[in-house]
BAFI-3210 file (N, C-alpha, C; in Angstrom, 3 decimals, decimal comma, padded with zeros to 6 digits):
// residues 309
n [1|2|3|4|5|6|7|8|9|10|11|12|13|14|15|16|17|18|19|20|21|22|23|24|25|26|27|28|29|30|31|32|33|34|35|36|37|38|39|40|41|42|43|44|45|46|47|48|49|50|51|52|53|54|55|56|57|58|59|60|61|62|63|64|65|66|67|68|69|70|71|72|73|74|75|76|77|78|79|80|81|82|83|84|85|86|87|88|89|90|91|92|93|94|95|96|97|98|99|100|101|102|103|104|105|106|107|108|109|110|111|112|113|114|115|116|117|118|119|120|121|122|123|124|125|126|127|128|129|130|131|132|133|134|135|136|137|138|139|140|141|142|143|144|145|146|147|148|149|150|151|152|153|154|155|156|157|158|159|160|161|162|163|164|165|166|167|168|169|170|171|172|173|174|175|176|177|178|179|180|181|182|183|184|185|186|187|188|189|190|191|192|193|194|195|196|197|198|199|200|201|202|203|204|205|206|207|208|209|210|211|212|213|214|215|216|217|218|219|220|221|222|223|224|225|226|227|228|229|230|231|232|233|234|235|236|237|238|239|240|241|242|243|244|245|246|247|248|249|250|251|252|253|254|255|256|257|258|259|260|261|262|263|264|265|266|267|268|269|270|271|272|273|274|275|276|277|278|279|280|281|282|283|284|285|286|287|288|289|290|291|292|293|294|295|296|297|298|299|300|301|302|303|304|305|306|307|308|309]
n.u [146,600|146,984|148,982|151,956|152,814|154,938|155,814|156,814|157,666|158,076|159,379|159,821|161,352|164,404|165,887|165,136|162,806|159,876|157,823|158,909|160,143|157,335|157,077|158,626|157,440|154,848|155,557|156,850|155,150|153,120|154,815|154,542|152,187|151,448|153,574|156,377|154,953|154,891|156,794|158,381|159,998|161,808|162,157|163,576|163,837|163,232|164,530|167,587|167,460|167,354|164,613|161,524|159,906|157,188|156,682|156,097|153,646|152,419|154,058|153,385|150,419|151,573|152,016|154,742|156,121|154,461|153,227|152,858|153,409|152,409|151,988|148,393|148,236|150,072|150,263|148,366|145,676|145,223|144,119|141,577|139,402|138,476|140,140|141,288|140,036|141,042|143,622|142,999|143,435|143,785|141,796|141,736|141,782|143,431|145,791|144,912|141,919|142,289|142,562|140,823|138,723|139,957|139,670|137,097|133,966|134,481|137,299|136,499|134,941|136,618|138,458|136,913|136,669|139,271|140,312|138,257|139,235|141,843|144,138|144,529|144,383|143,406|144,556|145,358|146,006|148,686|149,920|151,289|152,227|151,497|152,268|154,819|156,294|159,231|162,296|164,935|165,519|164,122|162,548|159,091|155,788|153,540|151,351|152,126|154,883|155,355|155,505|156,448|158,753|160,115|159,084|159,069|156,410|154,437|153,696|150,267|147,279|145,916|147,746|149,107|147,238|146,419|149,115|149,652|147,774|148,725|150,285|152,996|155,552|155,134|156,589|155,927|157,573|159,118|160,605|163,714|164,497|163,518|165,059|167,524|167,616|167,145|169,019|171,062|170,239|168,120|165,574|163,780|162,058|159,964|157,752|156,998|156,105|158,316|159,427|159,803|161,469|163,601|164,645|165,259|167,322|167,161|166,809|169,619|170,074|167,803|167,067|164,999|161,982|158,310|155,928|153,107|151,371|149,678|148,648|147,082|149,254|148,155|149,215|149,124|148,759|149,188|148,056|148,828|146,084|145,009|146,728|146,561|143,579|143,547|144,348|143,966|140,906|141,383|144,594|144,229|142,793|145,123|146,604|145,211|145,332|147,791|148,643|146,824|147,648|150,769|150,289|148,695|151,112|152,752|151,592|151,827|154,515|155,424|154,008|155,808|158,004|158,138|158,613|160,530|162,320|161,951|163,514|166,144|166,646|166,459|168,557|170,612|170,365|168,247|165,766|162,554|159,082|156,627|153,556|150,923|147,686|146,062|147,391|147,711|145,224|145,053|146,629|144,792|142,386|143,570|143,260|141,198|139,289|139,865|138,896|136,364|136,167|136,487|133,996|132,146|132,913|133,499|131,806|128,983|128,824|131,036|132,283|130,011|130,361|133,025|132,386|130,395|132,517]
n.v [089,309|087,544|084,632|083,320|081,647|078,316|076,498|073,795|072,119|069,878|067,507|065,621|065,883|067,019|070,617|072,511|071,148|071,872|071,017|071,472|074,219|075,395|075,058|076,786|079,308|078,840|079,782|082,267|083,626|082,916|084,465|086,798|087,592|087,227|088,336|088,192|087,021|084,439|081,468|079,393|076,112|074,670|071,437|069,781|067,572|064,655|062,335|062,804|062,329|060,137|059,227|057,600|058,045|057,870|057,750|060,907|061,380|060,111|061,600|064,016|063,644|062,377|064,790|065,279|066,503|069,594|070,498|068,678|068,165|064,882|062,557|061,438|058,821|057,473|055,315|056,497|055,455|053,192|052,848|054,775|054,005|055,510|057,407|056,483|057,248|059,404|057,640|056,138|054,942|056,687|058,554|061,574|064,359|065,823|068,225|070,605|069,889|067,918|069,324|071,315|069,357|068,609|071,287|071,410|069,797|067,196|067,553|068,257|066,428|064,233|065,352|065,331|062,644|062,230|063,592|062,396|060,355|060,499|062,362|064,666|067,959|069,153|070,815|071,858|070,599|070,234|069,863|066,717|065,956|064,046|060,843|058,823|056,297|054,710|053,373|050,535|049,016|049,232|051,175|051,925|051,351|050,139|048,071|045,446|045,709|046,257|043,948|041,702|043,276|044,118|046,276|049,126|049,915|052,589|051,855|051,106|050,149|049,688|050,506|048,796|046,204|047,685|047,435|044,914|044,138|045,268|043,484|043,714|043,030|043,789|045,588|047,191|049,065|050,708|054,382|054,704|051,783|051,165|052,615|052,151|049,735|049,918|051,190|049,272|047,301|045,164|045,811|046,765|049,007|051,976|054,410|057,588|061,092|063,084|065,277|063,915|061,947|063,319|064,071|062,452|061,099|059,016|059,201|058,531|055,898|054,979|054,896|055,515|057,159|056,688|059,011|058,229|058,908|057,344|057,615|060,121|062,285|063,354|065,659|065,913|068,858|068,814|069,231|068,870|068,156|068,592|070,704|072,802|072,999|074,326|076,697|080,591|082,147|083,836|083,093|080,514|081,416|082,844|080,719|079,235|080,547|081,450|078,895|078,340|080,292|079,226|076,705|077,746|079,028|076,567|074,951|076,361|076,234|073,222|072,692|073,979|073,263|070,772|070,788|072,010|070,021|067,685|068,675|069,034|066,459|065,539|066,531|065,059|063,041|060,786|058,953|059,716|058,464|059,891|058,593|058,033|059,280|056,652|055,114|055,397|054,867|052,195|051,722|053,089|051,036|048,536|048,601|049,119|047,640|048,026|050,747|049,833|047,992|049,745|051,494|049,622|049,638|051,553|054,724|055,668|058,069|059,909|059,116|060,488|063,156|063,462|063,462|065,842|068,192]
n.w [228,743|230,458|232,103|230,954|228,229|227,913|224,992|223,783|220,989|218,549|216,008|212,910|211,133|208,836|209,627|207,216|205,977|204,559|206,510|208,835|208,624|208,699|211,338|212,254|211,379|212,798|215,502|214,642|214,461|216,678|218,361|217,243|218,332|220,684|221,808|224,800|225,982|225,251|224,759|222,682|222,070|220,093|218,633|216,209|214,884|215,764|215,580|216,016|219,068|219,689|219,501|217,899|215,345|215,233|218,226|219,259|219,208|221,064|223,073|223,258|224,133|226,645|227,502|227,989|225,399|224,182|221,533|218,544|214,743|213,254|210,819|209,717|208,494|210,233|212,134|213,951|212,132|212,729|215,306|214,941|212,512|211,164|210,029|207,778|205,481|204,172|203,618|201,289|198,171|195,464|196,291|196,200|193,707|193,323|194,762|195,493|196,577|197,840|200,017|200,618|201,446|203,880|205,012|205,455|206,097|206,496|207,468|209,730|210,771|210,946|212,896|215,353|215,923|216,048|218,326|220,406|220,855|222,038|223,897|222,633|220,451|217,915|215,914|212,844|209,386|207,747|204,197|203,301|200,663|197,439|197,300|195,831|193,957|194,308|193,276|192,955|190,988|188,213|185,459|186,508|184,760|184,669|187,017|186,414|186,433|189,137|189,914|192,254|193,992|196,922|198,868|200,709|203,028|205,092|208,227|208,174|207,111|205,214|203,372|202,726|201,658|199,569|197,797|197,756|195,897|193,711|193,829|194,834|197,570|200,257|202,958|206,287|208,209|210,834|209,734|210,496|210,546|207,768|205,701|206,385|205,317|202,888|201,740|202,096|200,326|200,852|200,664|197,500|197,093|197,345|198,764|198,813|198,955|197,048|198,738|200,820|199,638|199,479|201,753|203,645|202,241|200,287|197,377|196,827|196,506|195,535|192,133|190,503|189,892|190,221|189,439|190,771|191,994|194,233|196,386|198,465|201,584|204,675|207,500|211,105|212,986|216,476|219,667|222,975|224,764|227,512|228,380|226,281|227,026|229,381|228,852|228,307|226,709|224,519|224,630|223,334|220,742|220,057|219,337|217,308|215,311|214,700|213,640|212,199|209,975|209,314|208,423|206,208|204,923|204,865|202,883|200,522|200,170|199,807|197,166|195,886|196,424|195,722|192,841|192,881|193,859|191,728|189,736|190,876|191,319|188,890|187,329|189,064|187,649|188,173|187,105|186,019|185,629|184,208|184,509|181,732|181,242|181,164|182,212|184,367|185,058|185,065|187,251|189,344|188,753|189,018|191,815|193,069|194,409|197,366|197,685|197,406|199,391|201,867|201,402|202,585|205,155|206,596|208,095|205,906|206,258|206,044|203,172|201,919|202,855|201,614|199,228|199,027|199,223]
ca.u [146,541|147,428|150,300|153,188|153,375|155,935|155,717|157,713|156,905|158,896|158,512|160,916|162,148|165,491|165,072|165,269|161,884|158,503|157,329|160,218|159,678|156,280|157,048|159,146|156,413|154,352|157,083|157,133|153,151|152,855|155,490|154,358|150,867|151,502|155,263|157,257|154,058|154,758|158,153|158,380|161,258|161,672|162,884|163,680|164,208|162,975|165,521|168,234|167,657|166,966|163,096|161,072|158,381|155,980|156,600|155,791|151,981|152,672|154,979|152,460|149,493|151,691|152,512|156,455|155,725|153,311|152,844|153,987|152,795|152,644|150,992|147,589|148,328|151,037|149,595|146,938|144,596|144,828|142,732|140,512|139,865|137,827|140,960|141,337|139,025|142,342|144,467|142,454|144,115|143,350|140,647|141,788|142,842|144,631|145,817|143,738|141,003|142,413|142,960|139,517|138,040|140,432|139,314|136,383|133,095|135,152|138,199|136,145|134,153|137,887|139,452|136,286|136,992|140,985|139,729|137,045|139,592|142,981|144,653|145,313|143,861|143,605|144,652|145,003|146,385|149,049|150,064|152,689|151,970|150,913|153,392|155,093|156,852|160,900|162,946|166,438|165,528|163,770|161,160|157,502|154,956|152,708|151,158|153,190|156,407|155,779|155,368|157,850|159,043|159,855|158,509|158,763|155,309|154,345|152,443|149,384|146,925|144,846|148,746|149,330|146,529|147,085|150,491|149,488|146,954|149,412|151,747|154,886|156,050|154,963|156,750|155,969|158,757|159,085|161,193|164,644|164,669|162,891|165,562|168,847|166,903|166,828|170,459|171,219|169,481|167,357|164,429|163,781|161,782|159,389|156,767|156,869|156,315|159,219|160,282|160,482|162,601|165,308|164,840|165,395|168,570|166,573|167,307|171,225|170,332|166,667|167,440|163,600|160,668|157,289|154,759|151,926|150,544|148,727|148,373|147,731|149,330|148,504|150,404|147,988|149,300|148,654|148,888|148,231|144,458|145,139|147,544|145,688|142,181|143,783|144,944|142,752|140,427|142,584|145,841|143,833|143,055|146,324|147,605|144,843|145,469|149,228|148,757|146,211|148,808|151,581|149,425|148,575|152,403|153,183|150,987|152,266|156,215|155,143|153,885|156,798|159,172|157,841|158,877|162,126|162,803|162,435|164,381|167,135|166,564|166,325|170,010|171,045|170,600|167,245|164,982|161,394|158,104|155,042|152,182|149,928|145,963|145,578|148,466|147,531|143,840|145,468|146,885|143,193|141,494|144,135|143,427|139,673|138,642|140,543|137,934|134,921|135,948|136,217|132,635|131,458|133,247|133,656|130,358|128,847|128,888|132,610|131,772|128,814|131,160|134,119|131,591|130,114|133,692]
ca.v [087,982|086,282|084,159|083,190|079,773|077,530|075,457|072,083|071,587|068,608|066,971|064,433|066,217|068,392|072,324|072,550|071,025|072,453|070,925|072,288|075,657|075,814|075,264|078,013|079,928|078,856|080,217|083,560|084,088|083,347|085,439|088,116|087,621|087,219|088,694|087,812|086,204|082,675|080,772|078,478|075,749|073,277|070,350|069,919|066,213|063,604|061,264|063,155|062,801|058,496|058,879|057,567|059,084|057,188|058,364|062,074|061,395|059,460|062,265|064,928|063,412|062,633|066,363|065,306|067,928|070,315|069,964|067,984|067,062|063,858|062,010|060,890|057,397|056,817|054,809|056,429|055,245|052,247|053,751|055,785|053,847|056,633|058,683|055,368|057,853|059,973|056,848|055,358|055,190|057,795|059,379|063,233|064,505|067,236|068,859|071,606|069,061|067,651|070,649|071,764|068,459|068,414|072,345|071,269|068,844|065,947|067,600|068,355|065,281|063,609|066,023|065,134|061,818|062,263|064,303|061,967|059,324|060,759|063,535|066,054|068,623|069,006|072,206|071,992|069,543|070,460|069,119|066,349|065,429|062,909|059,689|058,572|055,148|054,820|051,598|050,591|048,598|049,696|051,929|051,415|051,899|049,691|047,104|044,445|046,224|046,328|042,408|041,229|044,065|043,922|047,704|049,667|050,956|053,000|050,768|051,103|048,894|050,288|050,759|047,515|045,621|048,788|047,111|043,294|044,319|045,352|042,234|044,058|042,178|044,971|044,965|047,845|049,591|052,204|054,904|054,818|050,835|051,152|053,622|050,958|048,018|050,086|051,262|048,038|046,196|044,618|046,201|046,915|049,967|052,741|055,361|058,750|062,093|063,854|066,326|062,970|060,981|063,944|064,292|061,195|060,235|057,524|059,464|058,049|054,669|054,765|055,695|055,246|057,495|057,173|060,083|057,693|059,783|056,706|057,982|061,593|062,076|064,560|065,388|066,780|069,379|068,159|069,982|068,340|068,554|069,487|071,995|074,039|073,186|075,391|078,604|081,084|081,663|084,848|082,152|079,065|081,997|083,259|079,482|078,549|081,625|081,237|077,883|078,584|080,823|078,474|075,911|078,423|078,990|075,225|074,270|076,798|075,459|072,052|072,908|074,623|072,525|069,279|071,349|072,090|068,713|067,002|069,682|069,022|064,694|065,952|066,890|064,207|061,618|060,228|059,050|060,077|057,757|060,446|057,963|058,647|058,628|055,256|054,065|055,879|054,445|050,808|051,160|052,637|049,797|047,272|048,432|049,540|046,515|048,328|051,276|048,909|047,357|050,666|051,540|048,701|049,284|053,186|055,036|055,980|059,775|059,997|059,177|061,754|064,499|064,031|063,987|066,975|068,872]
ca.w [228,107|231,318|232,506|230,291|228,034|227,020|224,350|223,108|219,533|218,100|214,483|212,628|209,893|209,148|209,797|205,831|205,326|204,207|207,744|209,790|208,010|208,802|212,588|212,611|210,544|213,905|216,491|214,798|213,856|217,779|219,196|217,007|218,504|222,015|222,573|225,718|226,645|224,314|224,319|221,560|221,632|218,537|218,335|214,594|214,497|216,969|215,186|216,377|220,048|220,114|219,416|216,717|214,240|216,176|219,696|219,153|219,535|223,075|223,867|223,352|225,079|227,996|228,077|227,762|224,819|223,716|220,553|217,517|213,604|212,746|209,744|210,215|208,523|210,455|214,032|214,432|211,256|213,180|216,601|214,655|211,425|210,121|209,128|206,483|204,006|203,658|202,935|200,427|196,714|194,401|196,760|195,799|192,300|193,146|196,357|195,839|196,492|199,746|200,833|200,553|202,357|205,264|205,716|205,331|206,731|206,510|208,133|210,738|211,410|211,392|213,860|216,237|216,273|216,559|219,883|221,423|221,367|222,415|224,777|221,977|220,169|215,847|215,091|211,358|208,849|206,643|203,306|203,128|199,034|197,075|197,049|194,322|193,987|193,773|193,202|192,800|190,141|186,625|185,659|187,015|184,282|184,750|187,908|186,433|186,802|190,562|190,752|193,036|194,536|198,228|198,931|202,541|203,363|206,596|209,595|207,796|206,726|203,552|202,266|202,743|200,984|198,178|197,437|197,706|194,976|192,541|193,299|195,263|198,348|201,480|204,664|207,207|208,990|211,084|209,039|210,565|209,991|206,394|205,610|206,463|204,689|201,400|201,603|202,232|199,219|201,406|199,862|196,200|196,887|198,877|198,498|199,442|198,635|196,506|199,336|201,861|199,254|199,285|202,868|203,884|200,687|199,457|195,785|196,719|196,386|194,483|190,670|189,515|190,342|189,081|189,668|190,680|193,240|194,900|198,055|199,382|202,796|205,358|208,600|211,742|213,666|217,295|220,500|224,103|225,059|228,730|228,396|225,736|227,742|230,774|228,473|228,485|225,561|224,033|223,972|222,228|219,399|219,401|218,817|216,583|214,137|214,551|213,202|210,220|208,948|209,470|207,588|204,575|204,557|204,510|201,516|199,597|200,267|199,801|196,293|194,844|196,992|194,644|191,726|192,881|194,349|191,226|189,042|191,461|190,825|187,632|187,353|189,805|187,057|188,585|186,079|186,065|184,935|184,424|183,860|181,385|182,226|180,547|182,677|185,898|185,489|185,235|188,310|190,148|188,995|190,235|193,718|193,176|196,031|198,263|198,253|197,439|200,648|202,466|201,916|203,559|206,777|206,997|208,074|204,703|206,328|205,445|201,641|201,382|203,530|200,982|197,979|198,924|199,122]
c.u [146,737|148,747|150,994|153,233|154,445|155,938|157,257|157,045|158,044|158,247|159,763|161,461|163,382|164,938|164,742|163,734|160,406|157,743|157,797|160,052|158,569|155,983|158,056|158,634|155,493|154,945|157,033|155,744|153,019|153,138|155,038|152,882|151,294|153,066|155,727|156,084|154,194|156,269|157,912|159,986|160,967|162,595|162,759|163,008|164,325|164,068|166,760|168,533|166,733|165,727|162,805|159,695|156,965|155,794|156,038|154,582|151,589|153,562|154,131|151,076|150,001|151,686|154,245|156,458|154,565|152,489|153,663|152,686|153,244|151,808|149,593|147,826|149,873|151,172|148,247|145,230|144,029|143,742|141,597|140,539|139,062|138,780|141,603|140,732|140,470|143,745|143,816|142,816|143,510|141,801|140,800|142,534|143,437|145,087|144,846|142,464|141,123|142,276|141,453|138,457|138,596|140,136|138,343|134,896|133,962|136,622|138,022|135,709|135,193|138,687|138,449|136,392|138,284|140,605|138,909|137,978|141,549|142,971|144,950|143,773|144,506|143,995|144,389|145,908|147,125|149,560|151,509|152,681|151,275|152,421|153,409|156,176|158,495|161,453|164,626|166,543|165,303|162,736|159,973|156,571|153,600|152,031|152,236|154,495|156,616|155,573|156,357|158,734|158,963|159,940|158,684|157,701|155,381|153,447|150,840|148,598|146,497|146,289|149,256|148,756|146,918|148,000|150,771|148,499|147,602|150,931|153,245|154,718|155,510|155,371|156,795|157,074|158,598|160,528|162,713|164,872|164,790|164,266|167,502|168,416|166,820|168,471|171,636|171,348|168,173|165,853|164,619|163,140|160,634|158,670|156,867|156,769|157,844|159,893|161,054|161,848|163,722|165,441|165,818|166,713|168,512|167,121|168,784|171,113|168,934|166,767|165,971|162,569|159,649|155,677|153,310|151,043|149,289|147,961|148,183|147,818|149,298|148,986|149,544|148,900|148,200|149,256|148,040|147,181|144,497|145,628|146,797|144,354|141,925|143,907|144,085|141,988|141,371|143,224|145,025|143,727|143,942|146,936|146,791|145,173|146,634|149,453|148,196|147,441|149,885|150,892|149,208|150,039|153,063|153,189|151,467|153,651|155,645|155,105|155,160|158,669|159,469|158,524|160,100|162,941|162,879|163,344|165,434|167,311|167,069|168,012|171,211|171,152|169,196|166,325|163,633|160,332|157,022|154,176|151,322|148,463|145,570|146,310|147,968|145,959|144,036|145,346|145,437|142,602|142,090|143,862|141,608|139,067|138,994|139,483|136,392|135,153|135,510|134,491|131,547|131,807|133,587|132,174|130,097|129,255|130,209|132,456|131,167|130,117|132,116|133,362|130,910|131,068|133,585]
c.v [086,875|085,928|083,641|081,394|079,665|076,410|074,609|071,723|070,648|067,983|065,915|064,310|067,099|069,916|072,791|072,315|071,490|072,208|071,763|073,925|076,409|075,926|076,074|079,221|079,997|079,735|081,675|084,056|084,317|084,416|086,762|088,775|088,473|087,647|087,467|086,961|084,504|082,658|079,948|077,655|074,981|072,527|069,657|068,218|065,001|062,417|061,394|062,644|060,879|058,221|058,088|057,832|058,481|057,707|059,605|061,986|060,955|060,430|063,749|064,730|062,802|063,811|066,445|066,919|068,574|069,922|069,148|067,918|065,757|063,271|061,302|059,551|056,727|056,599|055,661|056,274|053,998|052,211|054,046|055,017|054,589|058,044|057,367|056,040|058,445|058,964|056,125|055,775|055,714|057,927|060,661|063,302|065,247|067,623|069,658|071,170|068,367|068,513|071,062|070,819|068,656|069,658|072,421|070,693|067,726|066,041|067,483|067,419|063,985|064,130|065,534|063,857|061,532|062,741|063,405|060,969|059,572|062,135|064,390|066,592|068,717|070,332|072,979|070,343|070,288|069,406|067,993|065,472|064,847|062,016|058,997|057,366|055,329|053,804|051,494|049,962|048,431|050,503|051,278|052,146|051,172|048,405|046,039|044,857|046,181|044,814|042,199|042,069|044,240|045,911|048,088|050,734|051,759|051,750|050,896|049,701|048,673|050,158|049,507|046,016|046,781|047,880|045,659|043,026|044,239|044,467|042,429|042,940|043,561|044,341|046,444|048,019|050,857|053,123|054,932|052,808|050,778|051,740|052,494|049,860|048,685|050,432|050,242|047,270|045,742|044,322|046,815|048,568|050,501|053,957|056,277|059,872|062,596|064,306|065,150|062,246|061,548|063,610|063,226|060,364|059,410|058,066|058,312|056,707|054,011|055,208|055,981|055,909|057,570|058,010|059,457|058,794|058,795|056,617|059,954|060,817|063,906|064,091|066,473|067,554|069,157|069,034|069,252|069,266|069,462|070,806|073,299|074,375|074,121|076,829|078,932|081,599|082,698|083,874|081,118|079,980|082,064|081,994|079,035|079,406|081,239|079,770|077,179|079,136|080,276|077,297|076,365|078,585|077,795|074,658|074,730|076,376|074,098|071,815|073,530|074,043|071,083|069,920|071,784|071,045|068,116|067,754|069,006|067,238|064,257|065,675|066,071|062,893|061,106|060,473|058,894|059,704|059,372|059,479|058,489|058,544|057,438|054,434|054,356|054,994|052,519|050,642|051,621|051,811|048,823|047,247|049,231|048,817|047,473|049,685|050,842|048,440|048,185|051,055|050,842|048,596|050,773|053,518|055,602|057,667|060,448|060,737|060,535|063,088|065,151|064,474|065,600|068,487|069,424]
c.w [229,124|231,460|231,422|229,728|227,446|226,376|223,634|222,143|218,854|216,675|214,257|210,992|209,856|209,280|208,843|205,331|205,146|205,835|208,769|209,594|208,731|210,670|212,794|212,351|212,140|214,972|216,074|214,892|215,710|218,354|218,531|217,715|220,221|222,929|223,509|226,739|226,260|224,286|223,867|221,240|220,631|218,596|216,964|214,504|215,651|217,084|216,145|218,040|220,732|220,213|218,089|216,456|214,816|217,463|220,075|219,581|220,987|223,693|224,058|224,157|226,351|228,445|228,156|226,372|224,866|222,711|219,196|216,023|213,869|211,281|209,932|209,494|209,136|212,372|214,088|213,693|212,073|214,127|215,802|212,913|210,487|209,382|208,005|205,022|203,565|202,838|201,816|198,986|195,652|194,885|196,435|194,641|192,424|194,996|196,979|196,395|197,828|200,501|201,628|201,598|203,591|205,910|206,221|206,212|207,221|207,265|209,357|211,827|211,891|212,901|215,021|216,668|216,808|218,358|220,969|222,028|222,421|223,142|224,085|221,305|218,572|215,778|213,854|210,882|207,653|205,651|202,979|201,475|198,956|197,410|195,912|194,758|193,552|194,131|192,213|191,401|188,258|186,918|185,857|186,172|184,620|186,141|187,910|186,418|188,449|191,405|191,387|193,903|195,882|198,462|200,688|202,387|205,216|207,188|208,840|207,103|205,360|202,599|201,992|201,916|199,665|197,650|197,041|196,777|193,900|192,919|193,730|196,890|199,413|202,887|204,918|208,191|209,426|209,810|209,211|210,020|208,633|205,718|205,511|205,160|203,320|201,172|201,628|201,012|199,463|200,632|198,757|195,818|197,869|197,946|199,239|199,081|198,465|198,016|200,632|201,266|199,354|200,379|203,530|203,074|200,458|198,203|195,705|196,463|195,232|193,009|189,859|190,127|189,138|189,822|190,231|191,205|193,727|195,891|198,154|200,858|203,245|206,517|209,620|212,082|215,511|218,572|222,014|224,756|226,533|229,190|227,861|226,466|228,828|230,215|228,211|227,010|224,479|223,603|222,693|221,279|219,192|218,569|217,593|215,264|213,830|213,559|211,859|209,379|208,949|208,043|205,788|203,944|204,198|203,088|200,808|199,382|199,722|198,174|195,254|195,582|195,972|193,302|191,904|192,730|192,730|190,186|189,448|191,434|190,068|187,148|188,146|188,942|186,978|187,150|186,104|185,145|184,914|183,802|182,958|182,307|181,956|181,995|184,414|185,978|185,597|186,890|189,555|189,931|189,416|191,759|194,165|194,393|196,809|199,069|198,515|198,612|201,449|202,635|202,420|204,945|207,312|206,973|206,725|205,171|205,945|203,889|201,562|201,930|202,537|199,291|198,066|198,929|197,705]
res [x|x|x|x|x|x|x|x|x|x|x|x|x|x|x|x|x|x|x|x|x|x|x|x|x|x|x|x|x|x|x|x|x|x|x|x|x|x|x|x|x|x|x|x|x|x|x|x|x|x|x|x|x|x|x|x|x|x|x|x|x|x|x|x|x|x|x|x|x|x|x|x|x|x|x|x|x|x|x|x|x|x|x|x|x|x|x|x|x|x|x|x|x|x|x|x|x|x|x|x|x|x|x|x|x|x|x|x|x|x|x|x|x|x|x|x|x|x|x|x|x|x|x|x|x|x|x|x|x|x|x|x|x|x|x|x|x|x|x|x|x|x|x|x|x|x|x|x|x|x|x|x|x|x|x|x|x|x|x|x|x|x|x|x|x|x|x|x|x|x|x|x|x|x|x|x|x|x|x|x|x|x|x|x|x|x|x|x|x|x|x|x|x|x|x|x|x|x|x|x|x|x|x|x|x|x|x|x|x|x|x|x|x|x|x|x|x|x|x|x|x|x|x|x|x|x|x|x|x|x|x|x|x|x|x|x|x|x|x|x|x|x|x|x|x|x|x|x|x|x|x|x|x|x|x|x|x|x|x|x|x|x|x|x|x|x|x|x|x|x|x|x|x|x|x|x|x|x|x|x|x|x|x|x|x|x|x|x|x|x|x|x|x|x|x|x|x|x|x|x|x|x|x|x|x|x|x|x|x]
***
């Protein structure tokens, strides 16, 4: 198999989470591949060690690491604004349905662009939910419940107009800021997938979730272009297999992690909106511009790629 790697895989979640999991899911799939040939360190939690959730992607295409996830709307929709099809509000009905695109034409024709423009390499894309809205303040059934609402979105832009559609206040923060500013008061409220809001103990201070699911988010798995471009073709399988099945293992946690998570909300007090479809279709047409704009400034080939999914 050749000479001996060592990889630096880093993420910015606890060891606990469906992500974290799944890079330890990586770590063994390899070593089982390639033995005493692959060392695999992890760095659980970028937080931990004076980084932030942003840096990982500049720390991997210097080669400071190997590899890392990160979220594709989080910095780099901005570069590449053709991974904007993924952020766009109520583009997938189900997971099963993202899933299927990002495996897909459209995963593909994304990962080629992630590549043309940066020092890394796509591996896969696992699942980090849908996002669901949570606020210190009352329940959210409807648009006009989220008037006024000073909200913490990610750096994004699509999430940003999203939010100024339906009338909340949006300020962008990186996550350790966002994160003070709600514990605080500061802010009224924040979007995120279930397994982030535990993660993260927004629940401790948010009392109100409502199921919107306005957003899917995925999270690439990213590994520096140079490094892998040198191993020989054997390793890049071993890593790319190691990392499908890591991936298939993810989604499935992810899925029955949401179903725990709110059980466990559940019992915490936290009180839970499910929208109906009347109520859920309110809030897609409040922010309908948002994709009408999109197909005027995304190549139509996007569109057709995810339609044909």
């Amino acid at each position: 198999m050749g000479k001996s790697i060592h990889i630096r895989f880093a993420g910015y979640s606890p060891p606990d989470t469906t992500h974290s999991r799944a890079v330890g899911r990586f770590r063994d799939a390899l070593t089982n591949r390639l033995g005493e040939a692959a060392r695999v360190d992890i760095f659980w939690n970028v937080f931990d060690f004076g980084y932030k959730g942003l840096d990982l992607l500049d720390m991997v295409e210097r080669g400071q690491l190997t590899m890392c996830y990160s979220s594709t709307s989080y910095g780099l929709s901005d570069l590449i604004p053709e991974l904007q099809i993924i952020d766009l509000p109520y583009i997938f009905e189900s997971p099963e349905k993202a899933h299927h695109a990002l495996d897909g034409a459209l995963g593909a024709c994304l990962t080629g662009k992630i590549e043309s423009k940066k020092g890394l390499r796509v591996l896969g894309y696992w699942d980090n939910g849908f996002r669901h809205i949570t606020n210190r303040k009352h329940p959210i059934r409807t648009p006009e419940d989220i008037a006024g609402l000073r909200i913490r979105l990610m750096p994004n832009e699509v999430h940003r107009k999203s939010f100024e559609l339906l009338g909340a206040v949006p300020l962008a923060t990186n996550l350790e800021e966002g994160l003070a500013m709600m514990a605080s008061g500061e802010l009224d409220a924040q979007e995120n997938p279930l397994a982030n809001t535990v993660a993260y103990g927004i629940h401790k201070f948010h009392r109100h979730i409502t199921m919107s699911a306005h957003f899917y988010a995925a999270r690439g798995v990213f590994i520096h272009k140079e490094t892998f471009d040198a191993w020989p073709s054997e390793t890049q399988a071993a890593v790319r297999e190691s990392v499908r099945e890591a991936v298939v293992f993810q989604r499935g946690l992810a899925r029955a992690e949401e179903i725990k998570k709110r059980k466990e909300l559940e019992s915490a007090g936290i009180a839970f909106v499910d929208p109906t479809g009347e109520e859920r279709a309110r809030f897609a047409n409040a922010v309908s511009s948002v994709q009408e704009e999109a197909r005027t400034r995304l190549p139509e080939e996007l569109f057709r790629l995810l339609e044909k999914e």
